[in-house]
C-alpha positions in Angstrom: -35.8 34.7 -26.2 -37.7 33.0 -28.9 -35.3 30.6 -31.3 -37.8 30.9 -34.6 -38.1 34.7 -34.3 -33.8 35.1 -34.1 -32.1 36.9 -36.6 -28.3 35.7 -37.7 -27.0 38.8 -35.6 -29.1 37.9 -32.4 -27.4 34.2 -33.1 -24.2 35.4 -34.1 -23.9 37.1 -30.5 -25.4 34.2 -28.8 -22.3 32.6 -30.6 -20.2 35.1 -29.6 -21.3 34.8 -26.1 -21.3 31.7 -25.6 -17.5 30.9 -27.1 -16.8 33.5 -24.5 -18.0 31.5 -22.0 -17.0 28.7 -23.2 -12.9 30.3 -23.1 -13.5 31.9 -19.7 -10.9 31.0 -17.7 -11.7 28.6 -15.2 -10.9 30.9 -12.3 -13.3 33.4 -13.7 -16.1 31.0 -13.9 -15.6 29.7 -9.9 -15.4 33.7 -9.2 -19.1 34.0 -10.9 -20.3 31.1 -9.2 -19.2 32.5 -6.2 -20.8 35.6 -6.6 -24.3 33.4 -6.2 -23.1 32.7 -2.9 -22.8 36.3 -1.7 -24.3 35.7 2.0 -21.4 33.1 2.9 -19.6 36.5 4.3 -22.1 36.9 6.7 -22.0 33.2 7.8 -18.1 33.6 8.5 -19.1 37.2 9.9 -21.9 35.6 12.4 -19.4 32.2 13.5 -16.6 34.7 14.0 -18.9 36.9 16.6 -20.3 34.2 18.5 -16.5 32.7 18.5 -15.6 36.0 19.9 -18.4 36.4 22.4 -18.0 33.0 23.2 -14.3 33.6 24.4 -15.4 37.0 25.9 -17.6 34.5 27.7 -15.3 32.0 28.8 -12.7 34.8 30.1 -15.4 36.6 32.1 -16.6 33.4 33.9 -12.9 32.2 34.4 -12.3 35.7 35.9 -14.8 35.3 38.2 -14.6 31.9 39.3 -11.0 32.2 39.6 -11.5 35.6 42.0 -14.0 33.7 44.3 -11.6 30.4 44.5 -9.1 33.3 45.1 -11.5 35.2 48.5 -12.4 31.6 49.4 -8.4 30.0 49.8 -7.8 33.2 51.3 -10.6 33.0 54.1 -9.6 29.1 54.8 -5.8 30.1 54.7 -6.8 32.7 57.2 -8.7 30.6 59.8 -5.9 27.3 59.5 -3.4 29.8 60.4 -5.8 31.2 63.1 -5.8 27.8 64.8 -2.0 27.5 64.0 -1.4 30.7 65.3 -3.4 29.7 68.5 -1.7 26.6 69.5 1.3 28.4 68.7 0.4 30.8 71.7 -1.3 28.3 73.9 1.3 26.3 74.2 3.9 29.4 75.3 1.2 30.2 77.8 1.0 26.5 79.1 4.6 25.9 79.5 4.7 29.0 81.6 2.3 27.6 83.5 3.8 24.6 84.4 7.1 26.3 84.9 5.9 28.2 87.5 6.6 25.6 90.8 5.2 28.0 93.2 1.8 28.0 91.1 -1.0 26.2 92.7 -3.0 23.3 91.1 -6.2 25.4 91.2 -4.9 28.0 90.2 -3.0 26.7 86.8 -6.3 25.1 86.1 -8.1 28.2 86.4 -5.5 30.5 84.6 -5.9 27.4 81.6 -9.8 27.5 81.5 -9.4 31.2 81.4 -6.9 31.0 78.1 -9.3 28.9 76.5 -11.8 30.7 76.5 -9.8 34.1 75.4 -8.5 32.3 72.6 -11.8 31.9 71.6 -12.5 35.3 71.6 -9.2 36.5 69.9 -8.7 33.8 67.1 -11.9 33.7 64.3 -12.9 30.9 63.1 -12.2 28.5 66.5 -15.4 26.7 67.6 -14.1 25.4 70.7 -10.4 24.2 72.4 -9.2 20.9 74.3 -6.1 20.8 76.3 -5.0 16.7 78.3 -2.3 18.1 80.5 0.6 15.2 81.3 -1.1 14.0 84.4 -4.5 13.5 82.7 -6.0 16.7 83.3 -9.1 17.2 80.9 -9.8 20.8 79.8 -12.4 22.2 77.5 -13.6 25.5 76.6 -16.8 23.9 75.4 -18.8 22.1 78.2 -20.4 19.1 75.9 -16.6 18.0 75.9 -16.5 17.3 79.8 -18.8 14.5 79.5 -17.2 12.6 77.2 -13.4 13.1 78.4 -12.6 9.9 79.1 -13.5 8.7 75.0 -11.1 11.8 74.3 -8.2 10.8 76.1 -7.9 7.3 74.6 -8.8 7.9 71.3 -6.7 7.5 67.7 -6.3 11.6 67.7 -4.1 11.6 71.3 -2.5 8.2 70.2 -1.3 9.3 67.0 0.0 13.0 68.1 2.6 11.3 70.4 5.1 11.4 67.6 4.7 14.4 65.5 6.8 16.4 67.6 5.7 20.2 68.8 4.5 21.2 65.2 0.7 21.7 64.7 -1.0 19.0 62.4 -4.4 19.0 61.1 -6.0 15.4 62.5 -7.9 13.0 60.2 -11.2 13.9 59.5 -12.4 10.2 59.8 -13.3 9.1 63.6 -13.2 12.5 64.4 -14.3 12.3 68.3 -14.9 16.1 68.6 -17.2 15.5 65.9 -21.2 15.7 66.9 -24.4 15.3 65.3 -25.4 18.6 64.9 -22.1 20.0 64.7 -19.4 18.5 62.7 -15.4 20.0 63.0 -12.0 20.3 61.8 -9.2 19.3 64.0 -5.9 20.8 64.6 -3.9 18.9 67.0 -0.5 19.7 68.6 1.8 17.4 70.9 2.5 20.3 73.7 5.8 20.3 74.7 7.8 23.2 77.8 9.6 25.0 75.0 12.4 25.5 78.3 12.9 22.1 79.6 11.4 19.9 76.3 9.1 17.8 78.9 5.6 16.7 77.8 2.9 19.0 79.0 0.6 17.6 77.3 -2.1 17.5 74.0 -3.8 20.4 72.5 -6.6 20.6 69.7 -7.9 23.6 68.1 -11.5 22.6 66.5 -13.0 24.5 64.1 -16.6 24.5 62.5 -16.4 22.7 59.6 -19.4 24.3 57.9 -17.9 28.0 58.5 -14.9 26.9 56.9 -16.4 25.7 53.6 -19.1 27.8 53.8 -18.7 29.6 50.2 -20.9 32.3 47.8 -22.4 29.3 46.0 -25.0 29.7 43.9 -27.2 27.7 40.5 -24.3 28.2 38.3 -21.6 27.6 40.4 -20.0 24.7 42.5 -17.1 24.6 44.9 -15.3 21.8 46.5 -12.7 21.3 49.3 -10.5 18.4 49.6 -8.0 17.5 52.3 -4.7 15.9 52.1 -5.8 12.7 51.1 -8.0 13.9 47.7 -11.2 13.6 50.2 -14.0 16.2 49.7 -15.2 18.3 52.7 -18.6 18.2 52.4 -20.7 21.0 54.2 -23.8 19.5 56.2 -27.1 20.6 55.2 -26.1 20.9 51.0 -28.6 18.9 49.1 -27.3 19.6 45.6 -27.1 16.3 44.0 -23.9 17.2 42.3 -22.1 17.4 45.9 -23.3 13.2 46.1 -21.6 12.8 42.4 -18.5 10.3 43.5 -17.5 10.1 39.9 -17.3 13.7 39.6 -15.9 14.4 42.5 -12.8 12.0 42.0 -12.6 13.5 38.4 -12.3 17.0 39.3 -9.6 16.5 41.8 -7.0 14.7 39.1 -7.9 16.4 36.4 -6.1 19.2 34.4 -8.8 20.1 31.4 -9.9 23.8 32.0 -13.3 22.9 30.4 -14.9 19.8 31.6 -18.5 18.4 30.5 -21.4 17.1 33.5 -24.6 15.7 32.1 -24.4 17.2 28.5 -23.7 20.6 30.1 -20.3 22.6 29.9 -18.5 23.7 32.9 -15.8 25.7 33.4 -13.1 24.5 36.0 -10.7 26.5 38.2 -8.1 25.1 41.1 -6.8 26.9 44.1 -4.1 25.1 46.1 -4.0 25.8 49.8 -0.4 25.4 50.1 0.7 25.4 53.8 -2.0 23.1 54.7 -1.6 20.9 51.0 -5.7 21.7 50.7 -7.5 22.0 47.5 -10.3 24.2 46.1 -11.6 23.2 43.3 -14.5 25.4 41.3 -16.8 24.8 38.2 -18.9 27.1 36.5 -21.5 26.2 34.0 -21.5 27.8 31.2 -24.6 27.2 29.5 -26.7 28.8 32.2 -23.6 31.8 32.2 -24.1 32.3 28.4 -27.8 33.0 28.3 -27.4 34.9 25.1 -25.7 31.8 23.3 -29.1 30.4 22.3 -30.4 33.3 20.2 -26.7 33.6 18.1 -27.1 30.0 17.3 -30.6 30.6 16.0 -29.0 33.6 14.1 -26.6 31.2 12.7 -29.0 28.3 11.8 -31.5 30.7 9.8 -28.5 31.8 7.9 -26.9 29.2 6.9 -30.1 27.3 5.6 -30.5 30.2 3.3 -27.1 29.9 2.5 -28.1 26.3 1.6 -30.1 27.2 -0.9 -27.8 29.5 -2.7 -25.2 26.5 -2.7 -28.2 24.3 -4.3 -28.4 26.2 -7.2 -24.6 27.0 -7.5 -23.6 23.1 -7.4 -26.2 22.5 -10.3 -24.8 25.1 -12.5 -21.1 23.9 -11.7 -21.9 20.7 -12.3 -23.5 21.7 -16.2 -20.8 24.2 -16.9 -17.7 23.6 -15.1 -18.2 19.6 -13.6 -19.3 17.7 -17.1 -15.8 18.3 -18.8 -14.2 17.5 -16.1 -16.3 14.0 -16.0 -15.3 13.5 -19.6 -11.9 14.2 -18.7 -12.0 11.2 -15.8 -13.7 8.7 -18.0 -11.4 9.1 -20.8 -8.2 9.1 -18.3 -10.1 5.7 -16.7 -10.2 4.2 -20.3 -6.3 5.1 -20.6 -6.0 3.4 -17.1 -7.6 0.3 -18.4 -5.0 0.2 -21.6 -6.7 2.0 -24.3 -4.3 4.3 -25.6 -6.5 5.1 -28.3 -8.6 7.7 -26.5 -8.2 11.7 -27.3 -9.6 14.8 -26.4 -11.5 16.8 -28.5 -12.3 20.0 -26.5 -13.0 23.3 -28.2 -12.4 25.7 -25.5 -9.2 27.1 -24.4 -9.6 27.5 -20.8 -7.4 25.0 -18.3 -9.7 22.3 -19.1 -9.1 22.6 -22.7 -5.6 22.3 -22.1 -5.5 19.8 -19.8 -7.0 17.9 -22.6 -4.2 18.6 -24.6 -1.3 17.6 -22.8 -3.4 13.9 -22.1 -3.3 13.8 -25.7 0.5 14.2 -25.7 1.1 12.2 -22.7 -0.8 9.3 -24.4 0.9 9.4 -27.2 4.1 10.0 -25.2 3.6 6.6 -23.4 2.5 4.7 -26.4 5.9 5.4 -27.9 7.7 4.9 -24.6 5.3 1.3 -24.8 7.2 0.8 -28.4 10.3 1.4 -27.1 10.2 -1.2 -23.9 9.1 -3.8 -26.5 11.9 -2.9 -29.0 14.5 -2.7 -26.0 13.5 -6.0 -24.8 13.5 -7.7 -28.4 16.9 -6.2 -28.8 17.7 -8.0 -25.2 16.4 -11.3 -26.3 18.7 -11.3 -29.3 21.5 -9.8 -27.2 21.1 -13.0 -25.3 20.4 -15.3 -28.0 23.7 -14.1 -29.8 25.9 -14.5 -27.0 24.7 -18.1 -26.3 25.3 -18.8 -29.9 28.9 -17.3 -29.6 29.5 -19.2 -26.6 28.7 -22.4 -27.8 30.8 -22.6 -31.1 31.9 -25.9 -33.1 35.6 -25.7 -33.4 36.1 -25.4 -29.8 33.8 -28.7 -29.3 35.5 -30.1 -32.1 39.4 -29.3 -30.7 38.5 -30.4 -27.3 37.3 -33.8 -28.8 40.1 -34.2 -30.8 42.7 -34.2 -27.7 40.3 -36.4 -25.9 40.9 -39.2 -28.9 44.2 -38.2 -29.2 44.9 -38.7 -25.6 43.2 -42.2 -25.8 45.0 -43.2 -28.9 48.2 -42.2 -26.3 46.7 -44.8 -23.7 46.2 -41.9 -21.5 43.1 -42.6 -20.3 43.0 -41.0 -16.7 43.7 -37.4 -18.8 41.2 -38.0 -21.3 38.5 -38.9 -18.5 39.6 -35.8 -16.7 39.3 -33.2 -20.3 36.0 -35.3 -20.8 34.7 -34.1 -17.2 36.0 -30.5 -17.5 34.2 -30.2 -21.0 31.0 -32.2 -19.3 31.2 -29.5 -16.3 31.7 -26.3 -18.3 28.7 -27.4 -20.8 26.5 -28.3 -17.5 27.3 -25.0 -16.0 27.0 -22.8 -19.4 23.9 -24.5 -20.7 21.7 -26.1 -18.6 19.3 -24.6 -16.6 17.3 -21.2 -17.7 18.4 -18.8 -15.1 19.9 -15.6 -17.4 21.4 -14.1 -14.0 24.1 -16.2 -12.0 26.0 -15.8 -8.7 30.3 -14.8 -9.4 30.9 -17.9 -7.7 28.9 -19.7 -10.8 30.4 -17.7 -12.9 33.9 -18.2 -12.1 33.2 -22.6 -12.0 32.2 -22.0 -16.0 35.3 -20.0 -17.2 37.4 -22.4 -14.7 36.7 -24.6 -16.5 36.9 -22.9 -19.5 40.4 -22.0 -19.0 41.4 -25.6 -17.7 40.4 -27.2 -21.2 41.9 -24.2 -23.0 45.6 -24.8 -20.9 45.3 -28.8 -21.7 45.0 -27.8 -25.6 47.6 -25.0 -25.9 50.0 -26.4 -23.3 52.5 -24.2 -22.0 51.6 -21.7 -24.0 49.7 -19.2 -21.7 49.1 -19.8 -17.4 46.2 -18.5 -15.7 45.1 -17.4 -12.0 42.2 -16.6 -10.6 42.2 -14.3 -7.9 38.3 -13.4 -6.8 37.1 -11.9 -3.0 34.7 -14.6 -1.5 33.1 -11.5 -0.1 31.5 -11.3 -3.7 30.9 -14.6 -4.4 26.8 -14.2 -3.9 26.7 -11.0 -6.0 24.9 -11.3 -9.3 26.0 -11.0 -13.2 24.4 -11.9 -16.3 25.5 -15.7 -16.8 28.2 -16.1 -19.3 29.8 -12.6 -19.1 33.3 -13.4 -17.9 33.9 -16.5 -20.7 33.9 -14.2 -24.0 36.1 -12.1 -21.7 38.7 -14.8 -20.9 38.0 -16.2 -24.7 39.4 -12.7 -26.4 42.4 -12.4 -23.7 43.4 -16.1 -25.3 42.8 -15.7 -28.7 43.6 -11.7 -29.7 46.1 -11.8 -26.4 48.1 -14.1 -25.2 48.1 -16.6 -28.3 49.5 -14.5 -30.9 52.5 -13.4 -28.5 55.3 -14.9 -28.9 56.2 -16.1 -25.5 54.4 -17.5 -23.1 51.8 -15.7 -21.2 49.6 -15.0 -18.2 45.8 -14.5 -17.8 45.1 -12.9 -14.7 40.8 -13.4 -12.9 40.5 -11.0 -10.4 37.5 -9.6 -8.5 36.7 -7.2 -5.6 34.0 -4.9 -4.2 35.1 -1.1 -4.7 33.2 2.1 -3.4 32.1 2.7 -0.2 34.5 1.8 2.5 31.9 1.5 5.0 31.7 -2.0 5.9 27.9 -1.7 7.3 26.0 -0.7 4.2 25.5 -1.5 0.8 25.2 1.6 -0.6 27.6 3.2 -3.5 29.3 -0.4 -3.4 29.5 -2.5 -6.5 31.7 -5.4 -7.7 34.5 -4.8 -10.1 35.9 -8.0 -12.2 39.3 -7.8 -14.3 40.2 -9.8 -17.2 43.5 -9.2 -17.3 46.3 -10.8 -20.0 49.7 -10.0 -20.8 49.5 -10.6 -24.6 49.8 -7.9 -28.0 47.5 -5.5 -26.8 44.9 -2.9 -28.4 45.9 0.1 -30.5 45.4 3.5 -29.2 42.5 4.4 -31.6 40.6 1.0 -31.7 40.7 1.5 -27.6 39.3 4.7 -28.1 36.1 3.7 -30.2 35.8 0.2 -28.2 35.7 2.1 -25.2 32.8 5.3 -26.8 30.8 2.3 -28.4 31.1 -0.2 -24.7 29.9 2.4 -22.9 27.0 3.8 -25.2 28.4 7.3 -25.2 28.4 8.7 -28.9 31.6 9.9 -30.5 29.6 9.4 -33.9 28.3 12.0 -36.2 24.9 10.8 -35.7 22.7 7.9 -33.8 22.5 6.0 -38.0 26.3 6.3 -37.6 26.9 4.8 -34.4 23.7 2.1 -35.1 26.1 1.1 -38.9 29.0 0.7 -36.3 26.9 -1.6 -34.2 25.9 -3.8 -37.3 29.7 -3.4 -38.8 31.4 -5.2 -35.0 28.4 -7.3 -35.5 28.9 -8.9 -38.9 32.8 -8.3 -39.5 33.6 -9.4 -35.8 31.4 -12.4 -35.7 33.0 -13.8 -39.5 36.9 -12.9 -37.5 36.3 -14.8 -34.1 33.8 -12.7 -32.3 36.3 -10.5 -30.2 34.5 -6.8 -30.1 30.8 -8.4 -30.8 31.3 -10.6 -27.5 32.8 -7.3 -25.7 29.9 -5.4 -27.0 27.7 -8.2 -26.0 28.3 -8.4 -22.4 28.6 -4.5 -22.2 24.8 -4.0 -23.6 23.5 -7.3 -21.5 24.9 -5.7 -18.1 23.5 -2.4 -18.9 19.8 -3.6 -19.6 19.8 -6.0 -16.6 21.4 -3.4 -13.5 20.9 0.1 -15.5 23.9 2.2 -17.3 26.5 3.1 -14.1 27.4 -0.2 -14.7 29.2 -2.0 -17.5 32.1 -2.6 -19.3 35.8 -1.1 -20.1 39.2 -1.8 -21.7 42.8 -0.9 -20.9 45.1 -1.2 -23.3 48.8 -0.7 -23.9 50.4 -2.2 -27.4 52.8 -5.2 -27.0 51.9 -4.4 -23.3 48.8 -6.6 -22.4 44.9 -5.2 -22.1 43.0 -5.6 -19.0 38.6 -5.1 -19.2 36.7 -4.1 -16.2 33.2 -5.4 -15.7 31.2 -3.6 -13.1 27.9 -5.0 -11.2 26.0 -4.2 -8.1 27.4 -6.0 -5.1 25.4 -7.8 -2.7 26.2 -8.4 0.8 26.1 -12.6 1.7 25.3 -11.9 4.8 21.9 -10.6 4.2 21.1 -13.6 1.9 18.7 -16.3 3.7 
């Protein structure tokens, strides 16, 4: 369309279409794109045919080769149990021979000659039969035998058959002295024994052509091998297929249990046939790439497709990328300068398709975590002066200035050993408060400072107030923000025990609480008591100590509760400090370990008030 020849409608509807375009959902922009890409089908269609075909293959040439492993076993089962069957026989006939006493010499030998050579006849498979009768006796049904009788009847075969009983054995192929050049055999050999008297008669071996007995429907495509007891192929004489001379192959194929096996970048597929009376194995592969002849034109079917297909993805990436992928890019460059800390960045899509609105809610989220930013910084200035105002309530004048003035006054008494020994408390509990800038202490710190503390505080008020400390070492290595426990012990003293009028008691106690399994950490935390016997909290102060300690609001509003804050803060701090400390070591716990922990009060009027500190226990056993 030409741009100088457009009216306002034609560019009011190329508005229009565009801003429709521009809205499209996003799903409805992939589904055009993938309309471009209409031959894909017919990619999926073609790989699922040849997958199928492929598998028809597979289960046609596994049926087959499994069928002929099946006729082969079945043939060698046949003739090992022919020469089984025969020795079986022989040796019934033999021991009737020799049980006959009225028999003649000649005439046994001539009735065994004569058996031979009918088991010959009778039993397929049997190339030829040797008997060595007790006394020596040499008997063959083959004549080339005769000649070399004596060899025979010292060789390993007779030696070694003198202990397997009257059971039938197949002989090592290896030194196999029945064996010839032009004719190589299979040995069965039996130790003949009278089945009516159990005397030795003698040694029989059945001999079988070895060639006959392998012999197999072999052909380009497929490959069978034999192997005997000890994993050793069979190999039939006169086969010059160089896969048959393989040694790696041939050891590979008799251990392994993959049905589909690969032989010089060809596929083949493998079946197994276990000759079980005789512990033979057949073993047959099948290749597959000469089986699937029509596998090459499917592929070429395939690869012409999907390089059209190619093309059609070409063009549909470059449109993606200039209408879907470009704001998406501005999307991950602005979330990148977010990354990198500038939380200035916004969105300014027009559209209102997912990426328009994914635009959005980054503007929100930014904004979110800029105020969230605002907020740690405000928190952890509020934490500072937290810390800054507990230090500053710690460390207060009068109680410096009182626990001089009983050091002079003890040295005025001439009691110097006491006013050394206030002079080293008030040393230690300034070392231990002060010094150093760790903010979080171990319990067993902890408890040294208000120690201390309470030592100083007993040598200026006398008898008027006793204390105890009563702490599990099991907690000792657990953690608390340092100076916690002192504005605890301070109040019980000066809003407890010193305005009653008898003497009193301040009780330190700490434990671990949760969990009773002994083995983990988990759910267990530390729970300290400051515990006095002195005038006690009314019921309604309790109540608001406790809602303000433990930052839940009982207040009409969040300005409310924050004038309450600044009311404990000012009034309390002008009185003594004794809710602004509370308060203090409440909030300090809470930001350091998170808000299940904290502090609590118990109260009873003229009864005594105990606070509860809790903090997260650690196990001293897992510290190095």
């Amino acid at each position: 369309m030409d741009i100088k020849n457009m009216t306002i409608e034609d560019m009011e509807k190329l508005s229009t279409g565009k801003n429709k375009a521009r809205n499209m959902s996003i799903k409805y922009k992939l589904a055009f794109i993938t309309l471009l890409v209409a031959l894909i089908p017919m990619v999926v269609l073609t790989i699922l045919m040849l997958a199928f075909y492929n598998r028809a293959i597979m289960q046609r040439a596994d049926k087959q080769i499994e069928e002929n492993i099946r006729i082969m076993s079945d043939r060698l089962s046949s003739v090992l149990q022919n020469g089984e069957l025969c020795s079986n026989n022989l040796t019934i006939e033999f021991g009737n021979y020799y049980n006959d006493k009225s028999m003649r010499q000649v005439t046994r030998d001539s009735k065994i000659t004569s058996q031979l050579s009918q088991s010959l006849l009778i039993y397929n498979g049997i190339s030829s039969i040797v008997f060595i009768d007790r006394d020596g006796r040499f008997y063959s049904s083959d004549p080339y035998y005769l000649g070399d009788s004596i060899n025979i009847r010292y060789s390993d075969y007779v030696l070694g058959l003198s202990d397997q009983g009257g059971k039938t054995v197949m002989m090592p192929l290896e030194s196999n002295p029945f064996s010839r050049d032009d004719k190589e055999v299979i040995t069965m050999g039996k130790h003949v024994i009278n089945i009516v008297s159990g005397t030795h008669l003698g040694y029989l071996f059945i001999n079988m052509d070895k060639d006959y007995l392998i012999e197999s429907s072999q052909s380009e495509i497929s490959y069978y091998f034999l192997y005997d007891t000890d994993a050793r192929l069979i190999k039939q004489n006169g086969v010059i297929d160089p896969i048959y001379e393989d040694d790696t192959l041939i050891e590979s194929l008799f251990d392994t249990n993959d049905k589909l096996i690969k032989y010089k970048n060809e596929s083949y597929l493998l079946s197994r046939q276990v000759i079980t009376d005789y512990k033979w194995t057949l073993v047959g592969i099948t290749n597959l790439n000469k089986f699937n002849v029509t596998g090459r034109d499917l592929r070429f079917i395939i690869l012409t497709t999907s390089s059209f297909t190619a093309v059609l993805l070409i063009i549909s990436v470059w449109f993606s990328a200039n209408f879907v992928t470009k704001p998406l890019k501005i999307l991950h460059d602005g979330a990148q300068e977010i990354a990198e800390g500038d939380m200035s960045v916004r969105f300014r899509f027009r559209t209102k398709d997912e990426i328009g609105r994914l635009g959005r809610i980054f503007n929100y989220m930014t904004q979110r975590n800029l105020e969230l930013l605002q907020q740690v910084d405000d928190e952890a200035r509020k934490k500072r002066e937290y810390e800054l105002a507990l230090i500053q309530e710690q460390v207060k004048p009068h109680f410096l200035y009182n626990t001089l003035d009983i050091i002079i006054m003890l040295i005025e008494m001439n009691r110097a050993k006491e006013a050394s020994r206030v002079t080293h408390k008030l040393a230690n509990y300034y070392k231990n408060s002060l010094s150093g800038s760790d903010e979080i202490v171990t319990i067993e710190r902890e408890i040294q400072i208000i120690t201390d503390y309470l030592d100083l505080q007993t040598m200026r008020y006398g008898d008027k107030f006793s204390y105890e400390i009563d702490v599990d070492e099991n907690v000792f290595m657990s953690l608390i923000p340092k100076m916690t426990l002192q504005p605890l012990v301070e109040n019980a003293i000066y809003h407890g025990v010193k305005n009653k009028a008898s003497s009193g008691k301040i009780l330190v106690k700490g434990h671990v609480v949760g969990c009773n399994d002994q083995d983990s950490t988990a759910d267990r935390r530390v729970e300290l008591l400051v515990i006095d016997d002195g005038v006690g909290i009314g019921e309604d102060e309790l109540l608001r100590l406790n809602s303000l300690l433990s930052d839940e609001s009982v207040f009409d509003s969040e300005e409310d509760k924050k004038k309450e804050e600044a009311r404990i803060t000012e009034h309390d701090k002008i009185k003594g400090g004794s809710h602004f400390g509370l308060y203090s070591v409440a909030k300090r716990i809470r930001l350091y370990f998170g808000n299940e922990y904290g502090a609590e009060i118990e109260s009873i009027k003229d009864k005594g008030t105990t606070v509860r500190v809790y903090v997260p226990y650690s196990d001293a056993s897992n510290k190095n």
